[in-house]
C-alpha positions, 0 to 999 in steps of 0.5 A: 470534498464538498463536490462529492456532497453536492453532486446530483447523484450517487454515481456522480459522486463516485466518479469524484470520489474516484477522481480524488483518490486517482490524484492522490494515487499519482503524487504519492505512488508513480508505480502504483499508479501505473500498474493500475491503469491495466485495471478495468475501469470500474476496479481501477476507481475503486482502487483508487479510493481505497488508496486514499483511504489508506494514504492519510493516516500513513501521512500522518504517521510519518511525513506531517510536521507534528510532534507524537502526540499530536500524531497520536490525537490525529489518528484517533479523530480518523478513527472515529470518522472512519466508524461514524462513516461506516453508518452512511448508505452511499459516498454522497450522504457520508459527505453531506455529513461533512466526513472526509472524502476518502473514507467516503469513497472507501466506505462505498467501496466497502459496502459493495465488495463486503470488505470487513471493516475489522482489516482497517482497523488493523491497519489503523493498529498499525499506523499507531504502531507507526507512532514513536520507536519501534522494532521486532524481535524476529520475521514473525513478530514483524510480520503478524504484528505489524505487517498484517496491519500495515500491507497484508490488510490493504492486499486483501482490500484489493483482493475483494475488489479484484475477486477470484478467478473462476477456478479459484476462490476467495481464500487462494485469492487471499493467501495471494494477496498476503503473499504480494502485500508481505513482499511489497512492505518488505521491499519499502522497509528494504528500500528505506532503512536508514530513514527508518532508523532515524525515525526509530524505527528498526524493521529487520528483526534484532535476531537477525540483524542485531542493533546499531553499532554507534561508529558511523562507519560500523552503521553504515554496514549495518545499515547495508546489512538490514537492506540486504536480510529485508530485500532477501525476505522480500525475494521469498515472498515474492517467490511465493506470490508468483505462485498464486497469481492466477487465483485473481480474476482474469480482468485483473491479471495484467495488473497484478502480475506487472505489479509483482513483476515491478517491484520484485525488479525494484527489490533486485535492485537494492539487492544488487546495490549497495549505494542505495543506502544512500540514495533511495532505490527507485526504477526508471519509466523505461525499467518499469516498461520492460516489466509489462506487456507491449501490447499495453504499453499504449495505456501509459502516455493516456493514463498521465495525460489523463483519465 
C-alpha cells in the first residue's frame, strides 16, 4: 500500500497498516473477526496485521488460479520479501522499500512482542506443504509436521501479542495457544474434507481413516467418517484449551475465551450433522452471540459499521 510509505509518520503508518489488515480480516473470516472486536485497541490492530500476513500465502496455496508451480514460485518470492522485511526498523521505511504491506505491518509487530522469526517460516514450510497431494500416516505426524506450521505458530504469534496473565507466564501461555490453534485447524480440516480430498488433500490420518473407497456412495461415508474422527480430535483439544485460558493477559480473556467458546460450538455442530458434508458447516450471528457475553454485545453493530 504506497499510503503506508507515504504517511508522515511511523505511527500514521501503523494505523493504515492496521486498517488494511482489518479489512482483509472482515472478508476472509466473519468469525474471527468478531471476536477480536473484544480486544483492547492496541492488541486488536496488531491482530489484525499479523492476519494479513498470514492470509496471503494461505491464499496462494489454495484459493488462486494457478497451476502448482506457479504457486510454488510465488511463496518462495514471499519468502524472500518476508526475510528482506525483516531488516527494516518500522512499517513506513519497509514500505518505502516497495515490500508488501502485510509484512510490513507483521514485521513491526514482530520487532515489538519479540516474535521469533523462525515460527513464520514454519508457517510458510506449511504453506509448501499445502502445495500439491498430501496426507498423514497418524494425529502425530498431522500435528507436529503440518499443524505446528499451519496454526500452532499463528497461536503463538497471538500469544505474544496477547501476553501472559500475572499469575502466569509466557510458556503456559504458549502451551494454551497450541492447545486453541490445534482445535481451531482441526475443526477447519473437520469442516472441509471433501474440498480437501478433492484438492489432494487427506487431513484425517490413513491409520484411522484409511483412504477412499472409489464408489460415490462407499466415499460419501468415508468422507462423513473423516469429518466426524477430526471434529472429535478437535473436541480433545478443545477440552484441553479451556484448561488454560486464564494463562493469557486478563484484557484478552473476553476475546479468547468467546473464541474458544465460538468455534468449539462450530465443531459441535459438524459433529452433530452429518449434511455438512455437503453443505459447509457455518454459525449464524445470533449462534455466535449466544457464545459471548451480553454486556458486550454493544460492540458488534460498531465493530461492522465501522472502526
Amino acid at each position: 500500500m504506497k499510503a503506508i510509505a507515504t504517511a508522515p509518520t511511523e505511527r500514521e503508518a501503523r494505523v493504515l497498516s492496521s486498517d488494511f489488515g482489518r479489512s482483509v480480516l472482515r472478508e476472509y473470516s466473519t468469525s474471527f473477526f468478531t471476536v477480536t472486536r473484544f480486544l483492547p485497541t492496541q492488541t486488536r490492530r496488531r491482530v489484525e496485521e499479523i492476519y494479513a500476513a498470514v492470509r496471503y500465502p494461505d491464499e496462494i496455496a489454495d484459493t488462486f488460479d494457478l497451476n502448482n508451480s506457479d504457486r510454488k514460485e510465488l511463496l518462495e518470492v514471499w519468502l524472500d520479501q518476508f526475510q528482506i522485511s525483516s531488516g527494516f526498523d518500522g512499517a513506513k521505511e519497509c514500505a518505502l522499500a516497495g515490500m508488501p504491506a502485510a509484512l510490513c505491518g507483521f514485521q513491526a509487530v514482530s520487532k515489538e512482542t519479540s516474535i521469533p522469526p523462525e515460527y513464520y517460516l514454519a508457517f510458510m514450510g506449511a504453506m509448501k506443504l499445502d502445495v500439491g497431494d498430501i496426507s498423514f500416516d497418524s494425529w502425530s505426524d498431522l500435528i507436529d509436521k503440518y499443524v505446528y506450521g499451519s496454526a500452532t505458530v499463528v497461536g503463538y504469534f497471538l500469544a505474544h501479542v496477547y501476553g501472559s496473565a500475572i499469575t502466569s507466564n509466557h510458556s503456559s501461555t504458549l502451551a494454551a495457544a497450541k492447545n486453541l490453534a490445534v482445535a481451531l485447524q482441526l475443526t477447519n480440516f473437520a469442516r472441509d474434507v471433501k474440498e480437501d480430498y478433492l484438492q489432494g488433500r487427506q487431513y484425517a490420518p490413513t491409520n484411522v481413516a484409511g483412504l477412499p473407497p472409489e464408489n460415490i456412495a462407499g466415499f460419501r461415508e468415508w468422507t462423513r467418517h473423516c469429518q466426524v474422527l477430526l471434529a472429535q480430535e478437535a473436541e480433545r483439544w478443545f477440552e484441553k484449551a479451556s484448561k488454560g485460558m486464564d494463562t493469557y493477559s486478563e484484557d484478552c480473556l473476553t476475546a479468547t475465551n468467546a473464541c474458544l467458546n465460538v468455534y468449539r460450538r462450530l465443531n459441535r455442530k459438524i459433529l452433530s450433522d452429518p449434511k455438512s458434508i455437503d453443505s459447509r458447516a457455518s454459525l449464524s450471528m445470533r449462534e455466535k452471540l449466544s457464545e459471548l457475553p451480553v454486556s458486550k454485545y454493544w460492540v458488534i453493530p460498531s465493530a461492522f459499521l465501522g472502526r
